[in-house]
DSSP file (Angstrom, degrees, kcal/mol; ACC not computed):
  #  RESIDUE AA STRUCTURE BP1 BP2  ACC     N-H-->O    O-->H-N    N-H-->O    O-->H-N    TCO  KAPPA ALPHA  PHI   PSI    X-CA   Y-CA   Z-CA
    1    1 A X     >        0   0    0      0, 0.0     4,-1.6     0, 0.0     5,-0.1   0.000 360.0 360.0 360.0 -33.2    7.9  -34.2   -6.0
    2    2 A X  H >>  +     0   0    0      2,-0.3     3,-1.9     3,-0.1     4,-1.5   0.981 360.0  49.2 -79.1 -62.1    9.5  -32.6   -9.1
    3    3 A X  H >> S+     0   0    0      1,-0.3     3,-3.5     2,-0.2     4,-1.9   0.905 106.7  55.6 -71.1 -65.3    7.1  -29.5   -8.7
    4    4 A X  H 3> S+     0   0    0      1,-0.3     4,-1.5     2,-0.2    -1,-0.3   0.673 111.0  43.9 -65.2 -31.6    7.8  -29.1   -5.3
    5    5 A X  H <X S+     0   0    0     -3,-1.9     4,-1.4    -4,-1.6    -1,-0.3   0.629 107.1  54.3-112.0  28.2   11.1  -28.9   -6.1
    6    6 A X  H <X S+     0   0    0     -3,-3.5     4,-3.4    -4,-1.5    -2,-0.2   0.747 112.5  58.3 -70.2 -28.4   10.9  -26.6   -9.2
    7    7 A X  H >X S+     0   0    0     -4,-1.9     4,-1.7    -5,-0.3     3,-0.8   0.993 104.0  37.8 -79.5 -43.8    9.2  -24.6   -6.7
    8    8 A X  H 3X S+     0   0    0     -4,-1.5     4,-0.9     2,-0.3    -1,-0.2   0.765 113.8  60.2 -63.5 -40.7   11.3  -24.1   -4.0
    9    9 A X  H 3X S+     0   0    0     -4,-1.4     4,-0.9     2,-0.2    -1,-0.2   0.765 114.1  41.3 -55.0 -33.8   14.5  -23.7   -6.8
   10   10 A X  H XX S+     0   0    0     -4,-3.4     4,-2.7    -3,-0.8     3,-1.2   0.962 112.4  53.0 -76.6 -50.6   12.3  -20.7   -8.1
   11   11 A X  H 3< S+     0   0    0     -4,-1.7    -2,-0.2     1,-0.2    -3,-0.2   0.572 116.7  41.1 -36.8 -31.9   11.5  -19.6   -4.6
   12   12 A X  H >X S+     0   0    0     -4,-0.9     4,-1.5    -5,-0.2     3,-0.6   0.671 106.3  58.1 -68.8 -38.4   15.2  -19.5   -3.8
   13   13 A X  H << S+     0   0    0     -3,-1.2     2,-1.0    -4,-0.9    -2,-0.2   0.744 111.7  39.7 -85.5 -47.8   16.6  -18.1   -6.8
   14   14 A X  T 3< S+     0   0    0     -4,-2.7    -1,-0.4     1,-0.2     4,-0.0  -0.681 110.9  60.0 -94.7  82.8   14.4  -14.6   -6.6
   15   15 A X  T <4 S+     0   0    0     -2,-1.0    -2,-0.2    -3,-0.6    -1,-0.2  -0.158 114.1  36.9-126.2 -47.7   15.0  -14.6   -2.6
   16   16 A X  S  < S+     0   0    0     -4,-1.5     2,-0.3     2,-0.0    -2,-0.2   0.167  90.3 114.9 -93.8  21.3   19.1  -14.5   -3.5
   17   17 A X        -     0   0    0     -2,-0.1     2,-0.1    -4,-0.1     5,-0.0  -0.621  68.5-130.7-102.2 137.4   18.5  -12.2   -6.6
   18   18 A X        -     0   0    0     -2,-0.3    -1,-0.1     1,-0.1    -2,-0.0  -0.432  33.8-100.0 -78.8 156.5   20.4   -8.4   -5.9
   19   19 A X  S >  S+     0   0    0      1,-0.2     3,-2.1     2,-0.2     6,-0.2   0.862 125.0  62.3 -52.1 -54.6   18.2   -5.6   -6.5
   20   20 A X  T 3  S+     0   0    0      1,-0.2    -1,-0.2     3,-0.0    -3,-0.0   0.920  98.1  53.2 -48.0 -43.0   20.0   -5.3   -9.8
   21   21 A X  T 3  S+     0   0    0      2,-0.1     2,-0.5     0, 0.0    -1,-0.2   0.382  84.2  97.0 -62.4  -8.5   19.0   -8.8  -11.2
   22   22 A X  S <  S-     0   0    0     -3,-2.1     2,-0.3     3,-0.1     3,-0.3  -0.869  70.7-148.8 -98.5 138.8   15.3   -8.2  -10.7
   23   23 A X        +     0   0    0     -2,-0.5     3,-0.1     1,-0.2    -2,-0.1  -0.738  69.5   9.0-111.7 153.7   14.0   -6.9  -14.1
   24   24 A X  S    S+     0   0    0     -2,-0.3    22,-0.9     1,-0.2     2,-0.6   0.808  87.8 138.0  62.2  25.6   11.1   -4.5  -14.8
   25   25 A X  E     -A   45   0A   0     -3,-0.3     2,-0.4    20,-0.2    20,-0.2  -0.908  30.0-175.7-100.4 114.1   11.0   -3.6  -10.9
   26   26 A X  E     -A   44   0A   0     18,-1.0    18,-0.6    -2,-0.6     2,-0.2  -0.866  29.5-130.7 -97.4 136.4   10.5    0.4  -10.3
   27   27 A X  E     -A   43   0A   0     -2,-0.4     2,-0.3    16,-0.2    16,-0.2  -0.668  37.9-164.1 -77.4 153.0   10.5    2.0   -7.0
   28   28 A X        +     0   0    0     14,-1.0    14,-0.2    -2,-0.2    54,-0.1  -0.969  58.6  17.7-149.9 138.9    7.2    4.2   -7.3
   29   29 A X    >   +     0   0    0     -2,-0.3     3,-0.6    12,-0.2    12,-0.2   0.796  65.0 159.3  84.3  35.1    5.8    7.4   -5.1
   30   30 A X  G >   +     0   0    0      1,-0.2     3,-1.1     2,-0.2     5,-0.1   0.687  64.3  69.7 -65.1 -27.4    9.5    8.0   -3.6
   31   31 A X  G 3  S+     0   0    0      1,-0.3    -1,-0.2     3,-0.1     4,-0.1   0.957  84.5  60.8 -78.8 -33.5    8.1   11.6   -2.8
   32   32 A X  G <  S+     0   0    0     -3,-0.6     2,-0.3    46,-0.1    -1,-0.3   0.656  99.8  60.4 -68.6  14.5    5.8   10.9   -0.3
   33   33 A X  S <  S-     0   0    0     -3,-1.1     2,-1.4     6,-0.1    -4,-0.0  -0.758  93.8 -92.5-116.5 151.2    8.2    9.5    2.0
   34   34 A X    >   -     0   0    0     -2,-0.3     3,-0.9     1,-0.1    -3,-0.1  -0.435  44.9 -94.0-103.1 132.4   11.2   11.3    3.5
   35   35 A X  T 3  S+     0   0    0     -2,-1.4    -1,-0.1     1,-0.3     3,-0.1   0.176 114.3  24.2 -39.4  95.8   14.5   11.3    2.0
   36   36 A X  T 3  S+     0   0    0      1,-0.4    -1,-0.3     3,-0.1    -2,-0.1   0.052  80.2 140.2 139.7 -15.1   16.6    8.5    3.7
   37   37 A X    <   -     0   0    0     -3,-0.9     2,-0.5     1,-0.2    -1,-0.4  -0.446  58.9-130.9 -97.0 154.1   13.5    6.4    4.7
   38   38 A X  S    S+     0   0    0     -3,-0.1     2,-0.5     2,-0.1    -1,-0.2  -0.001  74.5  71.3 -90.4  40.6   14.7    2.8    4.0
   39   39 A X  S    S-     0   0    0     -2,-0.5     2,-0.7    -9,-0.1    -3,-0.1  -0.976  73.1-116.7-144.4 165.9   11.2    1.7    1.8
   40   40 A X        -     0   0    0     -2,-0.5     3,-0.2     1,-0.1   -10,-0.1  -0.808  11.1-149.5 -85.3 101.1    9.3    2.1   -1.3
   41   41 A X  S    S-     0   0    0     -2,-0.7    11,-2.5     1,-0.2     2,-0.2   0.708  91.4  -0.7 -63.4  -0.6    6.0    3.6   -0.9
   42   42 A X  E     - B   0  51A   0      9,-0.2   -14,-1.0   -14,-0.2     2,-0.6  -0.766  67.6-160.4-165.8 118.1    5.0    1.5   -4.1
   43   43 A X  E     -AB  27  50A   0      7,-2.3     7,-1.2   -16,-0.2     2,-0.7  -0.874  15.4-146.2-120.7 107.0    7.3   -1.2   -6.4
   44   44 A X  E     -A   26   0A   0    -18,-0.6   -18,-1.0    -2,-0.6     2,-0.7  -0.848  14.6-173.7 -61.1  88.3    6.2   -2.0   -9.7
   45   45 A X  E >   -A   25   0A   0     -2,-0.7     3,-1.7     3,-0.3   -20,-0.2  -0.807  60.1 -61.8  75.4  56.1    6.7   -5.2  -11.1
   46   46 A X  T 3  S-     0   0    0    -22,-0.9   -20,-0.1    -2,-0.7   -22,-0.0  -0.504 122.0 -15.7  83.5-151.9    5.7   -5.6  -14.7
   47   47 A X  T 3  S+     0   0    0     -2,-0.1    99,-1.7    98,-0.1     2,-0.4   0.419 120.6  89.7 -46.4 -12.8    1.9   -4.9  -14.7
   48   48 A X  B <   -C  145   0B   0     -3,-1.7    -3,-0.3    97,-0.2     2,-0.3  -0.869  59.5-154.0-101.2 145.2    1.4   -5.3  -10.7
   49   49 A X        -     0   0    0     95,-1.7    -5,-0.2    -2,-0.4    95,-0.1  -0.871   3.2-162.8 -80.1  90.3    1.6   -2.8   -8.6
   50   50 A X  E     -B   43   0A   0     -7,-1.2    -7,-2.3    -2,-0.3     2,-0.3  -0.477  17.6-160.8 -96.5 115.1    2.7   -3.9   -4.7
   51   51 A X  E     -B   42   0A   0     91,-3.9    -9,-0.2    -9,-0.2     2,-0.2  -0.738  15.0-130.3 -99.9 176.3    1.6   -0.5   -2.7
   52   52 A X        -     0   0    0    -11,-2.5    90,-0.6    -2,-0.3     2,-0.1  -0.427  50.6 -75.9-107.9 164.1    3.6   -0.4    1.1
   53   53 A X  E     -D  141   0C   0     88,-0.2     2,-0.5    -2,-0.2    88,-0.3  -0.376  55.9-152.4 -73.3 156.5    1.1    0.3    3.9
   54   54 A X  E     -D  140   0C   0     86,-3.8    86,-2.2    -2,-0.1     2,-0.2  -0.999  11.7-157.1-137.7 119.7    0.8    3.9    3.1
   55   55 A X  E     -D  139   0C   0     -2,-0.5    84,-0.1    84,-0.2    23,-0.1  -0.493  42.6 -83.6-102.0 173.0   -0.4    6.3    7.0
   56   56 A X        +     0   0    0     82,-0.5     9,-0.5    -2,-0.2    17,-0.1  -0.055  67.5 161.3 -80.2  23.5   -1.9    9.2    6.7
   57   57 A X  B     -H   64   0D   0      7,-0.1     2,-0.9     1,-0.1    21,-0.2  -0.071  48.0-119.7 -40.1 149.4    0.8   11.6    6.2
   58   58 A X    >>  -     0   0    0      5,-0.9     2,-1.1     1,-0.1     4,-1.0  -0.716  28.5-140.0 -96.9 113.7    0.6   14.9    4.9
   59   59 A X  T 34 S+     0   0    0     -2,-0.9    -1,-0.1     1,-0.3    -2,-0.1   0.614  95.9  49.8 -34.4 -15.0    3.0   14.5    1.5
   60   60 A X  T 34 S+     0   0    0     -2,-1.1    -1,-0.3     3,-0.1    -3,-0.0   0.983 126.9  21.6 -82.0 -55.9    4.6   18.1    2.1
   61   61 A X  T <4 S-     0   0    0     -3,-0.8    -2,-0.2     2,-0.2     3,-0.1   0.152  83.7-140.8-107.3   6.2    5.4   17.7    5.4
   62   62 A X     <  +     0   0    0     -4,-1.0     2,-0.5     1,-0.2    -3,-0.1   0.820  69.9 123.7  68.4  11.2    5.6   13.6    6.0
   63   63 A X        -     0   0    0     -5,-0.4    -5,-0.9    -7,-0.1    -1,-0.2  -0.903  67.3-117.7-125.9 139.7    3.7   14.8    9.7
   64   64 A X  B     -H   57   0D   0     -2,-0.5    -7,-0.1    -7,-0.2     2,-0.1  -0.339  29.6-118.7 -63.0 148.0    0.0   13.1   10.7
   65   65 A X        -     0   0    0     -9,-0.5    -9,-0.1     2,-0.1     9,-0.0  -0.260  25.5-117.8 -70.0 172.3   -3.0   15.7   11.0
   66   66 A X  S    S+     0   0    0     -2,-0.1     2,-0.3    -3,-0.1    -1,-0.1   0.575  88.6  54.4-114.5  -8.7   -4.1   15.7   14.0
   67   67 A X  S  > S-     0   0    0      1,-0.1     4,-1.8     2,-0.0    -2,-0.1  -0.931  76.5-123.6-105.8 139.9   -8.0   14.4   13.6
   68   68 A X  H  > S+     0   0    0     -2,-0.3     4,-2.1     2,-0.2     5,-0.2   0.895 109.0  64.8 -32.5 -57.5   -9.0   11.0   11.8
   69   69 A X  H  4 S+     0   0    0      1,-0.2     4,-0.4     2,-0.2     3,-0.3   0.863 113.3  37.8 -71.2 -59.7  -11.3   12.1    9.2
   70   70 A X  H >4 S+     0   0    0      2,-0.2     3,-1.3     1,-0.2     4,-0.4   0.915 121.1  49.7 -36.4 -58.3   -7.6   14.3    7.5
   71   71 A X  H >X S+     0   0    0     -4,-1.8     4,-2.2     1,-0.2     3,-1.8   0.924 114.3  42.6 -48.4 -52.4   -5.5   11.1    8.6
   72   72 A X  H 3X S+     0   0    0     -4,-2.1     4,-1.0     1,-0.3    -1,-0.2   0.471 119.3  41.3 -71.2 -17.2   -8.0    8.9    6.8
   73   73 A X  H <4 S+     0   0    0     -3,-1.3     4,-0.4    -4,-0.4    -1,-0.3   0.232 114.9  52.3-113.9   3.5   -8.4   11.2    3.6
   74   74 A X  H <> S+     0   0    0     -3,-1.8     4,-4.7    -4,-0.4    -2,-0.2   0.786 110.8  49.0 -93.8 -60.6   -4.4   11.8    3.6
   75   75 A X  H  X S+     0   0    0     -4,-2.2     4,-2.2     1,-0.2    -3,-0.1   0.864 113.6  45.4 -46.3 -62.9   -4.0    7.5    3.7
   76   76 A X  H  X S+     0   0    0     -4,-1.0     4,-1.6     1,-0.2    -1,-0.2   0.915 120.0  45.1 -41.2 -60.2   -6.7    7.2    0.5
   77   77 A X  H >> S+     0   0    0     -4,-0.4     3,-1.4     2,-0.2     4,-1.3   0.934 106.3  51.9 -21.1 -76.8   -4.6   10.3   -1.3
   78   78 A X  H 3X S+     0   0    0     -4,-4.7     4,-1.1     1,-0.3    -1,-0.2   0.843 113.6  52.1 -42.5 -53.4   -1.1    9.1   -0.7
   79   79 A X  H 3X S+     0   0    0     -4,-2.2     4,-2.3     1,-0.2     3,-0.5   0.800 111.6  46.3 -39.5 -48.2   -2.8    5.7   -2.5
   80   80 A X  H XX S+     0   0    0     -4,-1.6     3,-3.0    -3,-1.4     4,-1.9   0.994 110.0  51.6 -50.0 -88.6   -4.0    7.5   -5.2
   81   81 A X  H 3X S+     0   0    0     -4,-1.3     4,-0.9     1,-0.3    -1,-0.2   0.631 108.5  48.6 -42.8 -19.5   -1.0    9.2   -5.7
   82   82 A X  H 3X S+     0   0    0     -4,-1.1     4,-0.9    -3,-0.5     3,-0.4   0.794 113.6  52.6 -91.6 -29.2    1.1    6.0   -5.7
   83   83 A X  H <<>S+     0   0    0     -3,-3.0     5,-7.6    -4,-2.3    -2,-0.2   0.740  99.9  54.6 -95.9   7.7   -1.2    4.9   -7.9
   84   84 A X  H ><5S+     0   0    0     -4,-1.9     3,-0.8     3,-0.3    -2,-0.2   0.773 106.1  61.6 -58.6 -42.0   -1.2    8.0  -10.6
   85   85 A X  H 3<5S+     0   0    0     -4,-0.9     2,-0.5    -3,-0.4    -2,-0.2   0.994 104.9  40.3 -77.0 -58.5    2.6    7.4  -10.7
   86   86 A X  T 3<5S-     0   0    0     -4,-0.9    -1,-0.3     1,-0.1    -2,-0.2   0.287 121.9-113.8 -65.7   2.3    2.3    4.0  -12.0
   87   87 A X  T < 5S+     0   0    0     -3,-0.8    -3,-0.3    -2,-0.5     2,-0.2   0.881  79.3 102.8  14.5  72.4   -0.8    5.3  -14.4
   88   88 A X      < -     0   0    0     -5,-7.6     2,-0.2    -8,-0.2    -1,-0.2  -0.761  54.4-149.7-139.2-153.7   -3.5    3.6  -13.0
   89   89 A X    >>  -     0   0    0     -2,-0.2     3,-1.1    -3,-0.1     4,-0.9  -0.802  46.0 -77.1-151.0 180.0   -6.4    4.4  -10.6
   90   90 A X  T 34 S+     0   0    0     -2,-0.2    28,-0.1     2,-0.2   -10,-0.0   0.141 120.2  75.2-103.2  46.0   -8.3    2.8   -8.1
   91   91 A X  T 34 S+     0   0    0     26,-0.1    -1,-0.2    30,-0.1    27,-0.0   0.509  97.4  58.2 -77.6 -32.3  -10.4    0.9  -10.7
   92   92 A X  T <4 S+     0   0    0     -3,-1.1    53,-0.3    52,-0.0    -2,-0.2   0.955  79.0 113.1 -66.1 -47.2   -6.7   -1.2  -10.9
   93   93 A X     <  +     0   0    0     -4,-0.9    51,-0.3    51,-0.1    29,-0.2   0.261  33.3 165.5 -37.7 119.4   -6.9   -2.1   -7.0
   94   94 A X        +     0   0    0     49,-1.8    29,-2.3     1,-0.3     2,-0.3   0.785  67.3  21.1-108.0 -24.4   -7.5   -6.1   -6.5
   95   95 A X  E     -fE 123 143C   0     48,-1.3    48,-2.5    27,-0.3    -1,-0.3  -0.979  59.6-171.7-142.4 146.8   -6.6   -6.3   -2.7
   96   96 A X  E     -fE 124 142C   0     27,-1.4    29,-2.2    -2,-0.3     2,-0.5  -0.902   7.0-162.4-178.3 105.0   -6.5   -3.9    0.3
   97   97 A X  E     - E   0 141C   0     44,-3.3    44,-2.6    -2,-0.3     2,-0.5  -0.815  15.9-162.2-118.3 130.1   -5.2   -4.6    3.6
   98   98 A X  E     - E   0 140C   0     -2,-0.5    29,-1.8    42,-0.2     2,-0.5  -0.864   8.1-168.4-107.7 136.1   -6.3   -2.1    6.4
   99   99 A X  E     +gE 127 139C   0     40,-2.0    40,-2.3    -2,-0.5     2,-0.3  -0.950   8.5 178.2-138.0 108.7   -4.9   -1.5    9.8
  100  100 A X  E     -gE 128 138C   0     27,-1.3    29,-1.7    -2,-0.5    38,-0.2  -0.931  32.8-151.7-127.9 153.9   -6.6    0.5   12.4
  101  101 A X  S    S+     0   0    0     36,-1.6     2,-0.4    -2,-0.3    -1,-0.1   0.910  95.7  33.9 -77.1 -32.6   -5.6    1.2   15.8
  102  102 A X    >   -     0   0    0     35,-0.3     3,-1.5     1,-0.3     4,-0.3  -0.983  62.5-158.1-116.3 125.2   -9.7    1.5   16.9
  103  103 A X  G >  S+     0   0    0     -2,-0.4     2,-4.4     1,-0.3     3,-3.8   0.963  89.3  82.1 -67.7 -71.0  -12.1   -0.8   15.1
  104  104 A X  G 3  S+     0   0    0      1,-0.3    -1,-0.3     2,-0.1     3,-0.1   0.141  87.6  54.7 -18.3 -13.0  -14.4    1.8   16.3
  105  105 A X  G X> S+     0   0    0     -2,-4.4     4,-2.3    -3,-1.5     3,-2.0   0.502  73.9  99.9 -91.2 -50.9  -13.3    3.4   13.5
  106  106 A X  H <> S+     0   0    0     -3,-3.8     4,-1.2    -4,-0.3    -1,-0.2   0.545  79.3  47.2 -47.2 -21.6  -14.0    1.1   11.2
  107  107 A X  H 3> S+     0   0    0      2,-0.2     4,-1.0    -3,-0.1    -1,-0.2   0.615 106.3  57.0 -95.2  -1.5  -17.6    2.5    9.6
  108  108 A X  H <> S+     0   0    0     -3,-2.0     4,-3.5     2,-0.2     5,-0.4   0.769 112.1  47.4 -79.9 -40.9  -16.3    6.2    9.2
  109  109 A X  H  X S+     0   0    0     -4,-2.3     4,-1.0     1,-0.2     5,-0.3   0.958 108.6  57.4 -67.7 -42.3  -13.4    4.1    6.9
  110  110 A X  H  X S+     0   0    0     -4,-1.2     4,-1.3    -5,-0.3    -1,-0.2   0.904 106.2  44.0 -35.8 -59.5  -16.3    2.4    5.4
  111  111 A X  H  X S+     0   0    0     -4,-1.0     4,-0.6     2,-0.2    -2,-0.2   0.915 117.0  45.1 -32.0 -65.4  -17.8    5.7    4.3
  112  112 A X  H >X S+     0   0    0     -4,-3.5     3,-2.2     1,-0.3     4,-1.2   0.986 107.6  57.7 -62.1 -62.8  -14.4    7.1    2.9
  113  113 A X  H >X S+     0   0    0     -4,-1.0     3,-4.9    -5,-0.4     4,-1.7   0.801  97.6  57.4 -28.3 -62.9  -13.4    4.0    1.1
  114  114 A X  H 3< S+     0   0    0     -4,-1.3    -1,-0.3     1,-0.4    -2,-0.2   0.861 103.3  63.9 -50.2 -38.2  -16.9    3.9   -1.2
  115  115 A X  H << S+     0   0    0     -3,-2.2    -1,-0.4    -4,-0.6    -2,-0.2   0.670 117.5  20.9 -72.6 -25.9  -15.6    7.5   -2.4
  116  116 A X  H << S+     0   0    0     -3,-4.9    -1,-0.3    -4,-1.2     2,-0.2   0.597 121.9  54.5-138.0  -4.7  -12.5    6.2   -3.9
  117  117 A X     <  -     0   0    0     -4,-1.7     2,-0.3     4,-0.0   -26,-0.1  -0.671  67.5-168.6-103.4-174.1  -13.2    2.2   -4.6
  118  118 A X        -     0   0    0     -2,-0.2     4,-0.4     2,-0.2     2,-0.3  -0.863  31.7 -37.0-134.5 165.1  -16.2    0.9   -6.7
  119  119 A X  S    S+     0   0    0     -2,-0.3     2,-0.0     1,-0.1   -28,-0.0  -0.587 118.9  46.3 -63.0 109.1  -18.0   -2.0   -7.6
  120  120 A X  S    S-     0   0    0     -2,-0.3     2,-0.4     2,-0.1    -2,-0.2  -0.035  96.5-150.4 -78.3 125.2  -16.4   -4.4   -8.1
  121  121 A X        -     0   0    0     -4,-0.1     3,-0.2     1,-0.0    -2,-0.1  -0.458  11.2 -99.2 -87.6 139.6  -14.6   -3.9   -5.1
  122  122 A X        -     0   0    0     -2,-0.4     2,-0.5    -4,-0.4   -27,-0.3   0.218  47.9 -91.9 -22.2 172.6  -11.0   -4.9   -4.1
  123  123 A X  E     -f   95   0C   0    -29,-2.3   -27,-1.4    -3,-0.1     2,-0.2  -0.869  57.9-146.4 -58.5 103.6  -10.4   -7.5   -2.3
  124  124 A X  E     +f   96   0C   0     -2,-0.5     2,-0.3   -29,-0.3   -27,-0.2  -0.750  23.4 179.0-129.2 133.3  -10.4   -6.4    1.8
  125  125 A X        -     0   0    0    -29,-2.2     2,-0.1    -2,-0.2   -27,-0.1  -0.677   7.9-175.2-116.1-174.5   -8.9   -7.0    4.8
  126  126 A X        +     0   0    0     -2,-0.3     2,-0.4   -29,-0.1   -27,-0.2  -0.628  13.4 146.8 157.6  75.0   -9.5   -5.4    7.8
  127  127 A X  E     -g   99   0C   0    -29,-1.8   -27,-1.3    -2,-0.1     2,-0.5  -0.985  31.6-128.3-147.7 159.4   -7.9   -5.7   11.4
  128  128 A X  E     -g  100   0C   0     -2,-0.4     2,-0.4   -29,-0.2   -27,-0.2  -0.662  23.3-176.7 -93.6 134.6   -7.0   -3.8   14.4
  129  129 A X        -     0   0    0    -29,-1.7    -2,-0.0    -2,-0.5   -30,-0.0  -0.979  35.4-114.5-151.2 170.2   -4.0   -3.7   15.9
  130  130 A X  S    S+     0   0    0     -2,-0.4    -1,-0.2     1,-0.0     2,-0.1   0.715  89.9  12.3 -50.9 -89.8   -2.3   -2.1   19.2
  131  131 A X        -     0   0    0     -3,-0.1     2,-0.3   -31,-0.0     6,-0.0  -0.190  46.4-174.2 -94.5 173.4    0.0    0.2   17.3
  132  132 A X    >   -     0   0    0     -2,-0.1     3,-0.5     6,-0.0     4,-0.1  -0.968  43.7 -85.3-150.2 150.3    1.2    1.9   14.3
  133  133 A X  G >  S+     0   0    0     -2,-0.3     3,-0.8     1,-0.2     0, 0.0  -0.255 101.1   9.9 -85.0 179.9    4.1    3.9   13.8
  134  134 A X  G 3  S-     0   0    0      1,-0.2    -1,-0.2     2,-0.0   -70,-0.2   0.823 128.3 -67.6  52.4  38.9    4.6    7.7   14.3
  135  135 A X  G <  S+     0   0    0     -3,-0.5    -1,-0.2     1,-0.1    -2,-0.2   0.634  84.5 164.6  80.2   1.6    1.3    7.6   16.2
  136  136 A X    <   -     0   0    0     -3,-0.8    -1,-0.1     1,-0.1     3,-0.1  -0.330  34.6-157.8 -79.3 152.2   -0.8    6.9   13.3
  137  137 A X  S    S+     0   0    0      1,-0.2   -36,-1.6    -2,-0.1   -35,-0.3   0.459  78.0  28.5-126.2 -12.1   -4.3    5.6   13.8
  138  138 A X  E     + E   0 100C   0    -38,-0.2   -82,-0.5   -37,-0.1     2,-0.4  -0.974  52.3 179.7-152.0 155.6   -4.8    3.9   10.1
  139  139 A X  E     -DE  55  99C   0    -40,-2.3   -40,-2.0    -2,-0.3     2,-0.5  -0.980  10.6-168.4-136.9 152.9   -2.3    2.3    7.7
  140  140 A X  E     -DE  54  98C   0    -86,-2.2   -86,-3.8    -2,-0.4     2,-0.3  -0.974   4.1-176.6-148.6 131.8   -3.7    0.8    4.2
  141  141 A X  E     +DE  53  97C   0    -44,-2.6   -44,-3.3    -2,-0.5     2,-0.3  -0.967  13.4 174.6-119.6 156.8   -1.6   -1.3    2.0
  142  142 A X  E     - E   0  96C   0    -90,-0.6   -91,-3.9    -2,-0.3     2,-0.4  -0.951  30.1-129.1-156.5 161.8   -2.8   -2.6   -1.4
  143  143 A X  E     - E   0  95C   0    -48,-2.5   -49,-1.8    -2,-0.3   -48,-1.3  -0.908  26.7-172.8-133.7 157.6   -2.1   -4.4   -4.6
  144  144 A X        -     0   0    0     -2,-0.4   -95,-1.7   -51,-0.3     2,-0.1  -0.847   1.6-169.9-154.6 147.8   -3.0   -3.0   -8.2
  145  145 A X  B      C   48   0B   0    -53,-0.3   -97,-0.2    -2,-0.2   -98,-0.1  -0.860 360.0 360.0-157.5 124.9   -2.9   -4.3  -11.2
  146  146 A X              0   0    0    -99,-1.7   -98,-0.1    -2,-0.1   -53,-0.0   0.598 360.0 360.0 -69.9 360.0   -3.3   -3.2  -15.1
């Protein structure tokens, strides 16, 4: 009983903590996103990195290409880049959650993916669903760690 409610008094405690009160948290890859948009494409946390589901924008212009194979080689980038800021790579990656609008899709992502994880490889999820925004046809979020 006691741990259950040590936990729930920590579990409470960081849910009412202001942004200020959280220590060692960085917002990270703020450029690939466009000025005003209300998230972080990646917030460090002491040694973890927590990346945001990350589309296949192109970082200059924040607008999707218009074929998969560019969307799907923008998504990996942008990851990269978010994790570049943070100085790691995607040797750091432990988990990777994938969202595509057509499973069909799913062994061309297969392909890309070997090109930028290795063995051992993260930890993966993998589901379709109906939409994503701005029209985008994959989203990847992921967790890193040094």
């Amino acid at each position: 009983m006691r741990t259950i409610f040590a936990g729930l008094i920590l579990t409470l405690t960081a849910f009412w903590l202001t942004p200020s009160q959280r220590v060692n948290e960085k917002a990270i890859g703020t450029e690939l996103v466009a000025s005003g948009t209300p998230y972080s494409p990646g917030v460090l946390v002491g040694d973890t990195l927590y990346i945001s589901g990350l589309q296949g924008t192109d970082p200059s212009t924040h607008q999707l290409p218009a074929g998969f194979h560019q969307e799907l080689r923008n998504c990996l980038e942008n990851i990269g880049t978010v994790l570049k800021d943070s100085e790691m790579d995607y040797s750091n990656v432990v988990s990777v959650q994938i969202f595509l609008q057509d499973m069909n899709d799913f062994k061309e992502v297969n392909s890309a993916y070997t090109k930028y994880f290795r063995s051992p490889f993260p930890a993966r999820t993998t589901v379709q669903v109906s939409k994503l925004s701005l029209g985008a046809r994959i989203e990847i979020a992921a967790v890193a760690h040094r």
